[in-house]
N, C-alpha and C positions, 0 to 999 in steps of 0.2 A: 193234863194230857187229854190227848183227843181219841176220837174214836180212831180217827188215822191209827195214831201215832200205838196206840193198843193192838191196832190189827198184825202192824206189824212186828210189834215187840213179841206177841204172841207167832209171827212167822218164824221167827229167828230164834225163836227158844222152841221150834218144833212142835208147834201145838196146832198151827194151820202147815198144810204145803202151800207152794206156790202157784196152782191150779184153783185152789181154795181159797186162797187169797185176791186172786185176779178176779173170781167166781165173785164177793163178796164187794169188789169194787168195782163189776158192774152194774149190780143191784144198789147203788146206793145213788144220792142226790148229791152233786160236788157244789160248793157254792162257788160263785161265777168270781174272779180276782180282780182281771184285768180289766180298768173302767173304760168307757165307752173314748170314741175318738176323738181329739179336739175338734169343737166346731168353728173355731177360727186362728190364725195366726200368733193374737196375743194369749189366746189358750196355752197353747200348744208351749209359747215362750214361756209362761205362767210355768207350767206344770215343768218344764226342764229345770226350771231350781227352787223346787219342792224337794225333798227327803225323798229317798228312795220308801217304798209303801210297805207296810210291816205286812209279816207272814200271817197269812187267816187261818186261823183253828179249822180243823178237821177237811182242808182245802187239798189240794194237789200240790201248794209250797211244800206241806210235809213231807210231802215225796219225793220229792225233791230236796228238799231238806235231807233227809234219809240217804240219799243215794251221796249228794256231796259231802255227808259225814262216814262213807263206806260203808253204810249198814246195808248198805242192797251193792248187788255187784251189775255192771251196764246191763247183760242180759234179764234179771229180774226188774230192772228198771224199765227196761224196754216193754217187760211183759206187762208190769204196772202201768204205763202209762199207756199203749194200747187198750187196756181196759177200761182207765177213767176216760177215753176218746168213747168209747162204746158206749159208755153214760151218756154221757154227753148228748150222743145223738140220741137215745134211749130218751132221754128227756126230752128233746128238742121234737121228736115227734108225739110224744106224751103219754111215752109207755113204762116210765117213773112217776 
């Protein structure tokens, strides 16, 4: 299990809200999924029959993950994933 996957198990048995929860997933550091863009055509061919790319530990899949196994309902997802957006940029100006 990952830290994700904890935050939320600990939502959903009542131990964080969802304010709390949103709160603790913008203070953290998401690690980055999706690789950069093909730099050429045979890339790009390359990479279309590859394996779909397995889910990265304590990532935004898990919340994903989460939501398409009904453990979060759309509006919790919503609020979750606007938060990991907040990181994001949180980091990207370099205030994570």
């Amino acid at each position: 299990m990952s830290e994700v996957t904890d935050l939320i198990g600990q939502y959903r048995a009542g131990e964080l809200t969802l304010d709390e929860l949103a709160q603790r997933f913008r203070t953290r550091r998401w690690p980055r999924t999706v690789p950069p863009p093909p730099s050429s055509y045979l890339e790009m061919a390359a990479r279309s029959q590859e394996d779909p790319r397995p889910d990265v530990p304590g990532s935004y899949d898990e919340v994903t993950t989460a939501y398409a196994r009904r453990e979060l309902t759309r509006e919790e997802y919503d609020v979750l994933s606007d938060a990991v957006v907040e990181a994001g940029r949180a980091e990207d100006r370099g205030e994570l």
